[in-house]
Structures are given as C-alpha cells and as structure tokens.
VMD Tcl script that draws the C-alpha trace (Angstrom):
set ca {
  {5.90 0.22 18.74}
  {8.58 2.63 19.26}
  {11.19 1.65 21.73}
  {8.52 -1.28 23.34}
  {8.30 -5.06 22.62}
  {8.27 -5.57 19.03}
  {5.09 -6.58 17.67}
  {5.11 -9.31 15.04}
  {3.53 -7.76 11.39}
  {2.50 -10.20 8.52}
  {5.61 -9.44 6.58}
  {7.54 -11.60 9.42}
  {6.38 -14.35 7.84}
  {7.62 -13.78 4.45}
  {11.15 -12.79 5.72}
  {11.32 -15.89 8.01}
  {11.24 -18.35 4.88}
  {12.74 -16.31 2.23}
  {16.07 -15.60 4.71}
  {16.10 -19.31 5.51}
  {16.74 -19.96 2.11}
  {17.97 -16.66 0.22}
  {21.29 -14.99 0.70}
  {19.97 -11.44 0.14}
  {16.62 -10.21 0.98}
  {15.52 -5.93 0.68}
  {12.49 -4.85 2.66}
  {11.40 -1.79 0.82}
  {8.29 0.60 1.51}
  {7.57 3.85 2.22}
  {9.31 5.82 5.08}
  {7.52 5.41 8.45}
  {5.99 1.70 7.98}
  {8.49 -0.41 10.00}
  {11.44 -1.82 8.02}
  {13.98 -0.78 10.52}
  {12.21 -2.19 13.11}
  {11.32 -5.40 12.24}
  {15.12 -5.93 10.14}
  {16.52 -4.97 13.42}
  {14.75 -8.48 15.15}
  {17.10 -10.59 12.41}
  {20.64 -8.65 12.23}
  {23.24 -9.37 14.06}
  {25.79 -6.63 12.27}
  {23.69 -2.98 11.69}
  {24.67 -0.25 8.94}
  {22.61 2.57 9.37}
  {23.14 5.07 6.40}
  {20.95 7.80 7.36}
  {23.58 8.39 10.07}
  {25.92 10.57 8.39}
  {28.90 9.61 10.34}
  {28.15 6.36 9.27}
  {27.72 7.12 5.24}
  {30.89 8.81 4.96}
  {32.70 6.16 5.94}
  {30.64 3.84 4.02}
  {31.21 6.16 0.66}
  {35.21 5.75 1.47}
  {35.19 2.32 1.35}
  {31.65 0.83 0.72}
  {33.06 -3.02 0.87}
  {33.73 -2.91 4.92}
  {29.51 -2.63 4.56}
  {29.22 -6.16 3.95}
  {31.70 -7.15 7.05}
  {30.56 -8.68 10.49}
  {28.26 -11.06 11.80}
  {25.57 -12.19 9.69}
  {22.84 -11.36 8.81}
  {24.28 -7.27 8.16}
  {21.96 -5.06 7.84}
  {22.42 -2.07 5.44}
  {19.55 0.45 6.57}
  {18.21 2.68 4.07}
  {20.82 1.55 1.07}
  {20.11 4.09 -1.09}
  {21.72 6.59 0.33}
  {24.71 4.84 -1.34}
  {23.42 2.94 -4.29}
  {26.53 0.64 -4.71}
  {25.87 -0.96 -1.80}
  {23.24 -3.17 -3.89}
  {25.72 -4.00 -6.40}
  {28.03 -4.67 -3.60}
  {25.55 -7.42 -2.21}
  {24.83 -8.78 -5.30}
  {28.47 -9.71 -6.50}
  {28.56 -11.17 -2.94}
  {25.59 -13.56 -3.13}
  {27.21 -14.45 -7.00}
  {30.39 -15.85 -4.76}
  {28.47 -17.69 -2.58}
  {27.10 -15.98 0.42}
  {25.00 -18.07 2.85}
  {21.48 -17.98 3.05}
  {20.43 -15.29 5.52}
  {23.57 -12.82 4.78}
  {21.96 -9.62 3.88}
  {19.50 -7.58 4.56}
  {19.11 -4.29 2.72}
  {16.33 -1.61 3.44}
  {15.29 1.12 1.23}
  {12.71 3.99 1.14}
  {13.39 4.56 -2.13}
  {14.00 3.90 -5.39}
  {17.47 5.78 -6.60}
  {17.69 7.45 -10.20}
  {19.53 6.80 -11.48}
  {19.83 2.74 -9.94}
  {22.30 -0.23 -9.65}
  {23.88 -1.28 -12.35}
  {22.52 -4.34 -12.37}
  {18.83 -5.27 -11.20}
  {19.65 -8.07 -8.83}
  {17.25 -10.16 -10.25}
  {18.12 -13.93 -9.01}
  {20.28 -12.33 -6.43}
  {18.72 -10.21 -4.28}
  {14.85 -10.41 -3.67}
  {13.05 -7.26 -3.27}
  {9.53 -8.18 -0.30}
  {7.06 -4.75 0.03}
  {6.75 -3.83 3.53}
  {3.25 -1.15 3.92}
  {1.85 0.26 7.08}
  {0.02 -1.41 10.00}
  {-3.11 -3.38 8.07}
  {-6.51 -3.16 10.35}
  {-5.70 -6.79 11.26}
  {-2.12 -5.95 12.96}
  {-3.93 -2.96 14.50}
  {-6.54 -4.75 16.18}
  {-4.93 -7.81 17.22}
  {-7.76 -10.51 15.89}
  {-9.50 -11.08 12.96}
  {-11.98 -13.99 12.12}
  {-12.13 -14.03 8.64}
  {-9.21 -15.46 6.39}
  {-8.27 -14.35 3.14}
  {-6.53 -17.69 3.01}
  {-9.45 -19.55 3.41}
  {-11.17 -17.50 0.73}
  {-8.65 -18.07 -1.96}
  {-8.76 -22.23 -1.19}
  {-12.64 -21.48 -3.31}
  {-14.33 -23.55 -0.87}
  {-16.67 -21.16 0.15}
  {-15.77 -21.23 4.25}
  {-17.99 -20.50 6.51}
  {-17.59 -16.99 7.82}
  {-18.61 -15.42 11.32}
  {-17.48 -13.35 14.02}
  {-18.43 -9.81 16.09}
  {-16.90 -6.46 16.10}
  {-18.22 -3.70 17.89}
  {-16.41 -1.07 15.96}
  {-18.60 1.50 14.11}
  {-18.53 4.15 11.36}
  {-16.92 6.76 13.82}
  {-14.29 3.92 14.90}
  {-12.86 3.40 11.14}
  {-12.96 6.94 10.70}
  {-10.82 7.28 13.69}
  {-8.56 4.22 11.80}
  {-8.60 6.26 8.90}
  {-7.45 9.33 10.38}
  {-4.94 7.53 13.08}
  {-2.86 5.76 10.25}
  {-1.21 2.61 9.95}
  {2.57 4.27 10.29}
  {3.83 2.72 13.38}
  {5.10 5.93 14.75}
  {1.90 7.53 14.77}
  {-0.10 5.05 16.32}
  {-1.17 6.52 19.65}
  {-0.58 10.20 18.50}
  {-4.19 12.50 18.07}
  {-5.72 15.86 17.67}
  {-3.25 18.56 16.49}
  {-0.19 16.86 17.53}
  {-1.09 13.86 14.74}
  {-1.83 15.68 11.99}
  {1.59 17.49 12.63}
  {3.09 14.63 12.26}
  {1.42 13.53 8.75}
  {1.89 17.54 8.15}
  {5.69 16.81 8.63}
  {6.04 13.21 6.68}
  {4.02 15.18 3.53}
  {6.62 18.45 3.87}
  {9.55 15.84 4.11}
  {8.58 13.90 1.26}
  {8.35 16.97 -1.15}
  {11.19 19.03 0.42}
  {13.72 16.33 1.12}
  {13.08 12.35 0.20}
  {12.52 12.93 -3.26}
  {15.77 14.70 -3.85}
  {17.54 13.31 -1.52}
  {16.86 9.54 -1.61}
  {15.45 9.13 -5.14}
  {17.62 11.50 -6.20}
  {14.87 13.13 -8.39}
  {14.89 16.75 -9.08}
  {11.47 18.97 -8.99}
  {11.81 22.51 -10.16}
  {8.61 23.54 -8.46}
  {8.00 21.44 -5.42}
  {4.69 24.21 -4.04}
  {3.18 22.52 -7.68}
  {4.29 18.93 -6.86}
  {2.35 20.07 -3.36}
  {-0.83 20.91 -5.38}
  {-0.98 17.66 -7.50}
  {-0.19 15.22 -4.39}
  {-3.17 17.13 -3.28}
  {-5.93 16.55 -6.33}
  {-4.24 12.91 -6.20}
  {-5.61 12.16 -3.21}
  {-9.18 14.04 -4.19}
  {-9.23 11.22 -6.37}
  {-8.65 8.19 -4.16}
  {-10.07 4.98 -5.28}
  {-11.00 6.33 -8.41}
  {-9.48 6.16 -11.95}
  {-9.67 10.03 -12.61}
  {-7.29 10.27 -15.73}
  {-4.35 12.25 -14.77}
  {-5.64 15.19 -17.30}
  {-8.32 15.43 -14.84}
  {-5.99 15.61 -11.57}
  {-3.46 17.86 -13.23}
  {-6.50 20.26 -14.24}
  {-7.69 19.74 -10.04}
  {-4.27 20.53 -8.97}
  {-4.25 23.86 -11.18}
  {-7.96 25.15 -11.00}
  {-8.01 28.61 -11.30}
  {-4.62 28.99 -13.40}
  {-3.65 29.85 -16.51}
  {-0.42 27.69 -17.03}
  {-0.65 24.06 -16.51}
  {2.01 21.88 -16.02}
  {2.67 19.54 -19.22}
  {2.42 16.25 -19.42}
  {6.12 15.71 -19.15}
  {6.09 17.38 -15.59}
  {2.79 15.46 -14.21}
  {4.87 12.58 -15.51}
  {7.69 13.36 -13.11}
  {5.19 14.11 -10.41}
  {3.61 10.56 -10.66}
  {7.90 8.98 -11.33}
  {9.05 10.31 -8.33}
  {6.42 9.96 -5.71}
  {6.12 6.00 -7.19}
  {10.23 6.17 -5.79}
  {9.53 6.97 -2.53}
  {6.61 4.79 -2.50}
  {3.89 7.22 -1.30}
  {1.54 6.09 -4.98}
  {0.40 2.51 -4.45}
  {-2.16 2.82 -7.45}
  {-4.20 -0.44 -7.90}
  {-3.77 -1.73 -11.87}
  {-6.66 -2.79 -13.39}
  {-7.48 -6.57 -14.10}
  {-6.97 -7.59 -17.63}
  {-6.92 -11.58 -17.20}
  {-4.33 -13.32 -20.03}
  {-7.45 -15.23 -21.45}
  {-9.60 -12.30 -21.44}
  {-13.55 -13.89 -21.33}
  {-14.65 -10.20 -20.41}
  {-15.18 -7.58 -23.24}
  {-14.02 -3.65 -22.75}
  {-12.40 -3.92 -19.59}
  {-10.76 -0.53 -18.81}
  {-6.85 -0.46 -18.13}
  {-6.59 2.53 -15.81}
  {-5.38 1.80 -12.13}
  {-7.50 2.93 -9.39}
  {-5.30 5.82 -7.39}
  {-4.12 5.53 -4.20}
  {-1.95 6.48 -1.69}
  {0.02 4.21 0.58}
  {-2.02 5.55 3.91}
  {-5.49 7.16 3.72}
  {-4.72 9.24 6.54}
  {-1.80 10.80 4.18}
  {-5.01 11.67 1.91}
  {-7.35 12.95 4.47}
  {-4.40 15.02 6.13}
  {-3.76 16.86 2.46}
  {-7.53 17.37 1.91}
  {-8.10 18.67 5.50}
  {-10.34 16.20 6.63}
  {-11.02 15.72 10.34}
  {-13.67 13.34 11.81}
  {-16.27 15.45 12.04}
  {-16.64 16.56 8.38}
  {-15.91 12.72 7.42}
  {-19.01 11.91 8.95}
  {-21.72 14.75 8.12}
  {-20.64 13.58 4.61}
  {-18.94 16.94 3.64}
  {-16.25 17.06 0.88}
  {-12.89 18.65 0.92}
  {-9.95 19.44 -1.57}
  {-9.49 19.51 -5.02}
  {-12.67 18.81 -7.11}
  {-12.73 14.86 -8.48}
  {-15.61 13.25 -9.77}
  {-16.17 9.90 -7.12}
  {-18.76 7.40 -6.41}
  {-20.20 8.50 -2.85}
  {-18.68 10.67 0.15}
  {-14.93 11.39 0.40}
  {-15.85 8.99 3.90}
  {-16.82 6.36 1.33}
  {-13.39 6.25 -0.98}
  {-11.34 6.53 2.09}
  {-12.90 3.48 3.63}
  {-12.47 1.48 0.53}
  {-8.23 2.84 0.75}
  {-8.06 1.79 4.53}
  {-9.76 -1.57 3.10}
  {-7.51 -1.55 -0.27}
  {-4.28 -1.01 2.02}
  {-5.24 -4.14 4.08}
  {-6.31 -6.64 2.08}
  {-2.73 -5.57 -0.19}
  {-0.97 -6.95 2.36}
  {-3.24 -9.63 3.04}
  {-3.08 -10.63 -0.47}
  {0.71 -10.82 -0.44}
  {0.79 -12.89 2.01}
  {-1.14 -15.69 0.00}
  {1.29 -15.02 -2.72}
  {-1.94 -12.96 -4.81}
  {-1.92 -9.82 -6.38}
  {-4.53 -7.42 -5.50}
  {-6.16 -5.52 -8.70}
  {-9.81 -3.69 -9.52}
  {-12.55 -4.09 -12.13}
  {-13.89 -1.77 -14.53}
  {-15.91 -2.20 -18.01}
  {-14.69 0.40 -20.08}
  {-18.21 2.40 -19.93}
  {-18.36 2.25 -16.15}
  {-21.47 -0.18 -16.27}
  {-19.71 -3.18 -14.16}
  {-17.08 -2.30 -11.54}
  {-15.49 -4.46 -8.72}
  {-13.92 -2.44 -6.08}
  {-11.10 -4.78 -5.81}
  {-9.51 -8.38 -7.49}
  {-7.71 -10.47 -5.50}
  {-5.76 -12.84 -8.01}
  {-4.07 -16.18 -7.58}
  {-0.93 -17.09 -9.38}
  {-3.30 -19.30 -11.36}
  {-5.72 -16.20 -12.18}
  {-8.36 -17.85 -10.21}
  {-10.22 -14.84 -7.71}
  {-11.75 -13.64 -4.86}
  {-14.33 -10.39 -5.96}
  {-14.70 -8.20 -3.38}
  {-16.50 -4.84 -3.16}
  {-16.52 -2.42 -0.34}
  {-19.24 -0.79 1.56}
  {-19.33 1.81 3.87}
  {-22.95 0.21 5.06}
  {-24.16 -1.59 8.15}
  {-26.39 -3.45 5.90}
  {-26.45 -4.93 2.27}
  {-28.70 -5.18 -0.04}
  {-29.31 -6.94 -3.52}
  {-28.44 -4.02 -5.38}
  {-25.03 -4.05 -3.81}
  {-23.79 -7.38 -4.57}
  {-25.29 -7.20 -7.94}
  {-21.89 -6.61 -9.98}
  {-20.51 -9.86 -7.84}
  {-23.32 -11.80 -9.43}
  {-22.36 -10.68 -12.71}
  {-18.88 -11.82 -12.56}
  {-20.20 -15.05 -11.02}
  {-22.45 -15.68 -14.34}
  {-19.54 -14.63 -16.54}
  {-16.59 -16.59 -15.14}
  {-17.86 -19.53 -13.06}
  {-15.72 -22.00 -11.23}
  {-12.68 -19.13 -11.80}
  {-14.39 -16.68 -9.24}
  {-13.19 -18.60 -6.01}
  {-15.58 -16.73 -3.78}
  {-17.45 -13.39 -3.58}
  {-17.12 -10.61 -0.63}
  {-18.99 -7.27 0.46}
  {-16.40 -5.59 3.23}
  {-18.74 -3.55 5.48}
  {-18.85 -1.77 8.73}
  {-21.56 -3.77 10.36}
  {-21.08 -5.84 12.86}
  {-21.65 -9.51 12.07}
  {-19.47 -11.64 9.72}
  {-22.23 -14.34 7.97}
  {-23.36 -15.50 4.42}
  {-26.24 -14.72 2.72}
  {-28.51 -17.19 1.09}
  {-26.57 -16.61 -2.58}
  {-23.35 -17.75 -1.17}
  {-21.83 -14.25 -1.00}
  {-19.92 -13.28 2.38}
  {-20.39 -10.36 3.86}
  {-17.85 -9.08 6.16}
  {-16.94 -6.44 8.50}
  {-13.30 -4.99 7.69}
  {-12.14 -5.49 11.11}
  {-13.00 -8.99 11.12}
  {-11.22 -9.96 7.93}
  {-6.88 -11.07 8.09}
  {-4.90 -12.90 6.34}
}
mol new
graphics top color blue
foreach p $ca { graphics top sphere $p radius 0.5 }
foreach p [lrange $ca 0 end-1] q [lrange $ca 1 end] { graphics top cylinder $p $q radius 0.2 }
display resetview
C-alpha cells in the first residue's frame, strides 16, 4: 500500500453504510493495520495527533478539532481523550451523517467520560485477511451462513511453504513486500514499540517491569490457539525463576496489551439455550497477527516446516506450524465474519473430548462449524467432531467446514465442505 493506489479492504464496506447514515464513526485496531489509510479515502478535513505540532495545539483548544469540511478526521484520538467527548456532544446537537471520523490504536485509561454509546459507533479494523492479500477467493462465508449448503469449488496452487511464507510475511500493510532480516526488524521494532512506548503512551498504562511484560507476550504466543490457563503462561514466561509475577500483574499484562489491541483472544461458545453439556468458557489465545507470534518465538520458515518447536513451553495440539495456520485462518475468517454481521467464537467440552476450532455465529445463534487443518487431504477422523455437532444441534448448524491447504475446494459425500484457506472470502 504505502504511498500507491489505495487498495479497497473489507472494512470499506462497513464504513460506506454506517457513514451514510451515522454522524460519528471510530475505526479502531491495532497500530500498523490500515486505519489511516483507508479514513484518509473519506475526509475531507485531517487531524493528525501523533504529530506533535499538531496535539499541542489541539490540547489548547481541543474544540477547533471538530472545525472544517466534513467528514474531519481526528487520527489516533487518544492521544487527547476529550476529543471523543468532544464528538459525542456534537452528534447530541445534531451533526450530519458522515461528520466524524475518529481513529484510535488504543484504548485510554483512564477513558471518556461518557461511552458514546448511541453516538459514536466503534467498527474493528485488523490486518490484511488472506482474501485481501490474494486478490480472489471462491468460497463465500456469506453463502455459508444463508445454511443452504452452496456448492463449493475452485483451485489454488499455493502450498504448505506458501502459507508459511503468509504466516511469516504478515497481514500489516506496511510490511507486505518486506523479507529476510529486514522483515523481522520490522515486527522486531512494532513488538519493542508496543512494550516500550504504546502502552504508556497511548493507553496510558503503566508497567513497572516491561523485560517481564516481554517474557509473558512471549509464552502468550507459545500458546496460540490454545486455551492454556494463564497460570500456565505466567509459569512459561518465568521458567527457571524463583519469583513469579502475581496474579494482579499477569492481570495488567493481559489489560494493557487488550488496549493496544495486540490480544484478539477467541471467547468460547456458550449458546443462550445451552443444548450442549460442560462446555468450557476459556477463550482460545491469540494474537492479532501470527507473524507477531512467530517473530517472538523465533520462528523462520525453515524450522516451521521440519516441524521443530520454539519458545516458551505450552502444551498444543500438533506443530507450532499447525496453531499458527489455524491464527492466520482465525484472523481471516474474524474479519470475514464481521462482515456478515457474525461473531466468530471456538468449541470446547470441558474434558477436551469435543473441540471445534472455530464458531462462526449469526445474530440468531444459528452456525457455521469449522475446523482447521494443516492437511492436503481429509479424512473421516477429521471431520468427526463436525458430525457430532451436526447430531446434537440439527437444523441450527447452518453448514460444516474443514479449512485446508490442499488445493481443490469440493464437498464430500456427508455434505461437509472442505476448503483451501486461500480460496475462502467473505
């Protein structure tokens, strides 16, 4: 992207109807996934608060920030946290659809005075999904959620050693293009920054020992796409030491990282009208780019693929390959999701014996079951916990999905689609 033709992302879509119709809209995500770029195709007036020429001004007289052609842009609001309370007393007075658009890569502590609930409406912006990488897809999630079992094809050539490459390239716009040692500088940087700066600075949270913050980040991300109590990533982060951080501290570990927006954990599916027995509650980790993960474990390619481990030890299900697969999947089919106005959520029994990598959920808690495989091929055994859920919940499981790396999109004879991640979009 850069300083080329802007690229459309899914999230376009959103902002086009909610700013046709809403007088205040915040894109908010993580630094590094695009919200200045895309707000930037819709403003007409531009505040840009992490110029500091441009913030003291702003903290002199913070009203003047909601003058000038509309829609006004307010970059990266939190730097001055009235701003939001600002916009919000404006929309109560009768601003025009389309007047504001607020950014933030962060959540401030403390925040607003007021939520801006009604007033201003907060959309998640995440990194590139596989989809917006490629250019294509041939799949719809859309089409999935309608539960009329579409028929699903396509080819991709890409292999293992191409979504390890995804993986590893990240879905930060910035990045894209970047390799070798010169990339993982980059995600060396963005980690350092968020530790060292955006957590004090723009969530305003204090850590008294950011080297330890370092350490859990990094047993975190052992445990990718797993639901590793955080006893058991605390204990990673620490092996070897006598003193261990108490709960209070992991606590603010897990608070402040959730500000910036780098933990994107996936909660656990407890449907209201629970027909399921012991489901387990705890969300399934994750970070908000696997390459973030692989970058703090030291993966490269090659040990991805001869099926070596790295990093804190977590108990997982398969290869560190494996987990990060499912989070470049997970971190897709989010966005994907959101787009259909769905919530993306996993399944666990609370003794492990039945587990669905992820839920996607309709507003009506109808779903699409979907596990993830980092296979060519499938088998019976691996759609086995699909057919479960199937038998258990009927008509309410909309359609069932293995996400593979082979190369054909297709249906076996139970019904159950089997697709390749890169052929699967909104």
């Amino acid at each position: 992207m850069g300083g080329g033709p802007y690229i459309r992302r899914i999230v376009d879509g959103e902002l086009d109807e909610v700013l046709g119709q809403l007088a205040a809209v915040a894109l908010e995500g993580a630094k590094g996934v695009g919200k200045t770029r895309t707000a930037l195709e819709r403003a007409k007036t531009v505040h840009r608060l992490d110029d500091p020429a441009v913030l003291e001004v702003a903290r002199a007289n913070p009203a003047r920030l909601l003058d000038g052609e509309r829609p006004v842009l307010v970059d990266e609001w939190q730097r001055l946290p009235a701003v939001w309370d600002l916009v919000r007393r404006a929309v109560d007075d009768g601003a025009e659809p389309g007047s504001f658009l607020l950014t933030g890569s962060a959540i401030p502590d403390p925040p607003p005075t007021h939520s801006g609930a009604g007033r201003i409406v907060s959309i998640r912006m995440r990194p590139l999904t596989l989809s917006e990488r490629l250019g294509s897809h041939s799949v719809s999630l859309a089409a999935l959620l309608t539960g009329d079992r579409p028929e699903v094809g396509g080819e991709t050539p890409l292999t293992v050693e191409d979504y390890v490459e995804e993986i590893l390239a990240s879905g930060f716009p910035g990045l894209r293009g970047l390799s070798g040692r010169v990339r993982r500088l980059q995600l060396e940087g963005y980690i350092q920054r968020i530790v060292d700066r955006d957590i004090p600075d723009e969530a305003g949270v204090r850590i008294r020992n950011p080297t330890a913050l370092r350490r859990w980040l990094t047993a975190y991300a052992a445990a990718t796409a797993t639901t590793a109590s955080f006893e058991k990533i605390r204990d990673a982060a620490t092996a070897g030491q006598e003193r261990k951080p108490g709960k209070e501290a992991v606590q603010n570990y897990r608070d402040a990282l959730t500000r910036v927006w780098v933990l994107d954990e996936i909660e656990a599916w407890i449907p209201a009208d629970n027909p399921l027995r012991q489901l387990a509650q705890a969300p399934k980790h994750q970070l908000v780019d696997p390459a973030l993960a692989a970058q703090l474990l030291g993966a490269q390619a090659s040990t991805l693929l001869s099926g070596a481990s790295s990093g804190p030890s977590i108990p997982r299900p398969g290869t560190l390959l494996g987990v990060l697969f499912e989070s470049l999947a997970a971190q897709s089919i989010r966005v994907y999701a959101a787009h259909n106005e769905a919530r993306l959520k996993h399944l666990r029994t609370a003794r492990g014996r039945q587990e669905i990598d992820l839920i996607v959920e309709r507003a009506d808690g109808a779903v699409v079951a979907i596990e993830v495989k980092l296979a060519r091929t499938i088998g019976d055994e691996d759609v086995k916990h699909l057919t479960w859920l199937q038998e258990k919940l009927g008509d309410r499981v909309l359609d069932r999905v293995v996400v593979t790396t082979g190369p054909t999109a297709y249906r076996r004879t139970d019904g159950i689609a089997v697709v390749p991640l890169a052929l699967l979009g909104p």
